[in-house]
C-alpha positions as CSV (number, residue, x, y, z in Angstrom):
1,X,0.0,0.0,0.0
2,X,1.5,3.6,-0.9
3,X,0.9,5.6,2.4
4,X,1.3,8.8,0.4
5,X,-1.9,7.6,-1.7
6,X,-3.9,6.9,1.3
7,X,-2.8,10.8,3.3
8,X,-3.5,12.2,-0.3
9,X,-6.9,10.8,-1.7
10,X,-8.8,9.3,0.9
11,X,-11.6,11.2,1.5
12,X,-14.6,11.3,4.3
13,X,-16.8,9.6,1.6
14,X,-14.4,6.6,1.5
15,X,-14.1,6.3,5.3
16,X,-17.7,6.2,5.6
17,X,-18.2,3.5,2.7
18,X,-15.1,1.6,4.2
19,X,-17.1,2.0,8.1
20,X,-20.7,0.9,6.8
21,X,-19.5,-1.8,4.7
22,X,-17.3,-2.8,7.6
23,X,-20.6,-2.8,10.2
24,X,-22.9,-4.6,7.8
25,X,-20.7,-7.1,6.5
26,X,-22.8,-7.1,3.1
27,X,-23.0,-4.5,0.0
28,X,-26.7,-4.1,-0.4
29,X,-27.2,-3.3,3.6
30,X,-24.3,-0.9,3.4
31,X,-26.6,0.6,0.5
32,X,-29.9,0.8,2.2
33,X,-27.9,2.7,5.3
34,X,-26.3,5.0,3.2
35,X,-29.1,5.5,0.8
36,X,-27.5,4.8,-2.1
37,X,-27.2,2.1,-5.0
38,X,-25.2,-1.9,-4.1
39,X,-23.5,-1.0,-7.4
40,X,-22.3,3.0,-6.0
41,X,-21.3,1.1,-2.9
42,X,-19.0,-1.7,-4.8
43,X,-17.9,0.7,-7.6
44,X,-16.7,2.9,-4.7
45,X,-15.1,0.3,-2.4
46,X,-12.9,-1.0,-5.8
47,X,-12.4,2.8,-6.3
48,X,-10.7,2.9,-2.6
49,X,-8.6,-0.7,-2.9
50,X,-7.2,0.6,-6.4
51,X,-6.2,3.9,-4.7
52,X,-4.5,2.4,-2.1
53,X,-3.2,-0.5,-3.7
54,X,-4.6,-3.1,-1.6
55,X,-7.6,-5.4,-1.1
56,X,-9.8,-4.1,1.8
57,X,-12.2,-6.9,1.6
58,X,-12.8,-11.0,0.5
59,X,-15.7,-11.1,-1.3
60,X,-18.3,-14.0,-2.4
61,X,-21.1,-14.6,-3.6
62,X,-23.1,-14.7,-0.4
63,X,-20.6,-12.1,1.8
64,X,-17.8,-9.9,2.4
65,X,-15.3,-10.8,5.1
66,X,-12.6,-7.5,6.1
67,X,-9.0,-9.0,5.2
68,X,-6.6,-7.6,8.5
69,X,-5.8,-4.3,6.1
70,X,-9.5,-3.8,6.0
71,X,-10.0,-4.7,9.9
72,X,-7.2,-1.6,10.6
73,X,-8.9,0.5,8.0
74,X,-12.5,0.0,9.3
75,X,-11.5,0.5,13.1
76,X,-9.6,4.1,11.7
77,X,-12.7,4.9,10.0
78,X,-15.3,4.3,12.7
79,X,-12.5,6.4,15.3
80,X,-12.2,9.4,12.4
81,X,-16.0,9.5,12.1
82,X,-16.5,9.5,15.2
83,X,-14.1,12.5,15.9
84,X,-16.0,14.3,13.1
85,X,-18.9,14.2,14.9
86,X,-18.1,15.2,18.0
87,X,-16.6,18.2,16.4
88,X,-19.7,18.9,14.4
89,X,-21.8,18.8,17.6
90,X,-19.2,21.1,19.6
91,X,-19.2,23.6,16.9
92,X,-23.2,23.5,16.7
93,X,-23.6,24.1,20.2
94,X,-21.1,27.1,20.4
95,X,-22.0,28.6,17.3
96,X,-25.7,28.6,19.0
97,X,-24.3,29.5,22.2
98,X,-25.1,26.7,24.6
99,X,-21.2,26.3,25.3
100,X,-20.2,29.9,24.9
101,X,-20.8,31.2,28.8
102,X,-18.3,28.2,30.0
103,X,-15.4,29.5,27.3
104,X,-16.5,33.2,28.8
105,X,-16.1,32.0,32.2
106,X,-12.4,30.5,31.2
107,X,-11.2,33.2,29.5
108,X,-11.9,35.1,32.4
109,X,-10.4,32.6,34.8
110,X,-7.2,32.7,32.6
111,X,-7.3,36.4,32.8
112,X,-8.0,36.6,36.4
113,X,-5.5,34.3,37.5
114,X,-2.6,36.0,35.3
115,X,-3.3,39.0,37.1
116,X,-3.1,38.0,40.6
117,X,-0.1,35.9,39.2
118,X,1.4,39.8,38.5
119,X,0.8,41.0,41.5
């Protein structure tokens, strides 16, 4: 696998394809979650593996197994996501200004206690 490939290309689209396929364990479930087409969700999964260089999954006729790249890969995906939306939350809440009186209040703890600090 070319590392610089995978810190270049891969893209919040493909960590969420790589996580839902990697919780379902089977294309056309991965499809109805992420309200899209079996063939989107295979055509975009072969789109990932060719970018990075490597098989992310064993597939057969009646299901998809993770191969230990894909295990890594779908583990990463579910922590980055995960991240994301925690970050999305904290910015909704302070941009409507349920968390904005406790960043007041530390601000002026900060500037409180560098004064007496001073003196």
């Amino acid at each position: 696998m070319n590392a610089g490939k995978f810190r270049q290309r891969l893209t919040i689209r493909h960590l969420r394809l790589i996580e839902g396929v990697g919780r379902e364990l089977s294309m056309s479930r991965c499809a109805q979650v992420l309200h899209t087409s079996q063939s989107a969700i295979s055509c975009g999964l072969s789109e990932i593996e060719d970018l990075l260089g490597a098989r992310l999954f064993d597939r057969t006729t009646r299901r998809i197994v993770p191969t230990s790249l894909g295990q890594i890969l779908i583990w990463h995906s579910d922590q980055i996501l995960g991240q994301l939306a925690r970050a999305e939350a904290d910015f909704d809440a302070l941009s409507r200004g349920v968390r904005g009186f406790l960043a007041f209040v530390w601000r002026a703890w900060q500037t409180l206690t560098r004064k007496v600090q001073r003196t």
